[in-house]
C-alpha angles and dihedrals in degrees: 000000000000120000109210095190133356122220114204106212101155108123085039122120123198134331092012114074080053082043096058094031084064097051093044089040078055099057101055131072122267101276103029121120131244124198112203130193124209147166102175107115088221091065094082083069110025099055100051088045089050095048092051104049089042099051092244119133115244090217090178150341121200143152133234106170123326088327127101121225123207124177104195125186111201109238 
């Protein structure tokens, strides 16, 4: 799968690393991936809310560490 742009949001607390994930989100085309690093523990909830009210696919969530991460593909 091809990522078009990555977002660091580690270091982030809620709602920032969802805030920047929108504007960056904002900037691709519909159908481009964003992977998105996080280390908020409210991530794990925030990200696939915020893809689904917003129309984005949650692709994937893992975690390697103690760091979340997200592949989003804009809607």
């Amino acid at each position: 799968m091809d990522v078009t742009a990555e977002l660091d949001a580690v270091g982030l607390l809620c709602p920032l690393p969802v805030l920047k994930a929108r504007k960056r989100l904002s900037q691709l085309a519909t159908g481009e991936v964003l992977r998105i690093l996080a280390d908020d523990p409210a991530a794990v909830i925030d990200v696939p809310h915020f893809c689904n009210e917003a129309g984005h696919q949650l692709l994937s969530m893992q975690d390697e560490g103690a760091v979340q991460i997200y592949l989003v593909r804009r809607g």
